[in-house]
VEXPANU-918362 format. One line per field, with one value per residue (C-alpha): residue in one letter; x, y, z; chain. Coordinates in steps of 0.02 Angstrom, whole numbers, plus 50000, padded with zeros to 5 digits. Last residue first. Example, Ala and Ser with C-alpha at 12.3 -4.5 7.8 and 13.67 -1.06 7.14 Angstrom:
<rs>
res (s, a)
u (50684, 50615)
v (49947, 49775)
w (50357, 50390)
chain (A, A)
</rs>
This chain:
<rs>
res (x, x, x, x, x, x, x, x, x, x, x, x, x, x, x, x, x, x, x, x, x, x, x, x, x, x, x, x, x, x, x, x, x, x, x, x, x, x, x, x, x, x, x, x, x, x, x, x, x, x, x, x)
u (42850, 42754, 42596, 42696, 42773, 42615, 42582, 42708, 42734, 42552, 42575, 42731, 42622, 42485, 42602, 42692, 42557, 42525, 42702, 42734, 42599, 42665, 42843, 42766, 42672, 42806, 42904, 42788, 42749, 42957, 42965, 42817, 42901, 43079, 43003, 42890, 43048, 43138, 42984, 42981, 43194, 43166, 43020, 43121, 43256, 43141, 43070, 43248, 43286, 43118, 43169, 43350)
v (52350, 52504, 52385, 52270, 52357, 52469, 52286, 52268, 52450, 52440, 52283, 52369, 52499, 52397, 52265, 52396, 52415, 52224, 52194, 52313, 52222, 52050, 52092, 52186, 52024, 51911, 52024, 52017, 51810, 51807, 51924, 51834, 51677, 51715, 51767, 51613, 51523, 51600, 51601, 51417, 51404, 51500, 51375, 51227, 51284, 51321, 51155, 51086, 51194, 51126, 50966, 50975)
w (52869, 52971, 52990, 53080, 53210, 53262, 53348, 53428, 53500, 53556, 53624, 53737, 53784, 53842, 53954, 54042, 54182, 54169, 54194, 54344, 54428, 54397, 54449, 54590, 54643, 54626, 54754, 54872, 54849, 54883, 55038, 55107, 55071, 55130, 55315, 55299, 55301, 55416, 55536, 55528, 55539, 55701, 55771, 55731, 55831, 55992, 55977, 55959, 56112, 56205, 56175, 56250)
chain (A, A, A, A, A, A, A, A, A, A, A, A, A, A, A, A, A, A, A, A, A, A, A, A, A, A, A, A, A, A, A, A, A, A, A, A, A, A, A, A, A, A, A, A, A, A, A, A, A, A, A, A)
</rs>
């Protein structure tokens, strides 16, 4: 009976981690594809103003 409640607690641990990894990855594309798109889009901006 331990050992399965060990054994339980173990899967719901790698679960866990499982979603975090996936979660810090996907972060970290968001973030990357941000900062690639970040110069054009504050080059857009601010062209913006000086065409009004």
């Amino acid at each position: 009976m331990f050992w399965e409640i060990v054994a339980w607690l173990a899967v719901a641990l790698l679960t866990v981690f499982r979603v975090a990894i996936v979660v810090g990855v996907v972060a970290l594309v968001v973030l990357i594809v941000r900062s690639l798109r970040a110069p054009k889009q504050s080059l857009r901006h601010a062209g913006a103003p000086a065409r009004k």
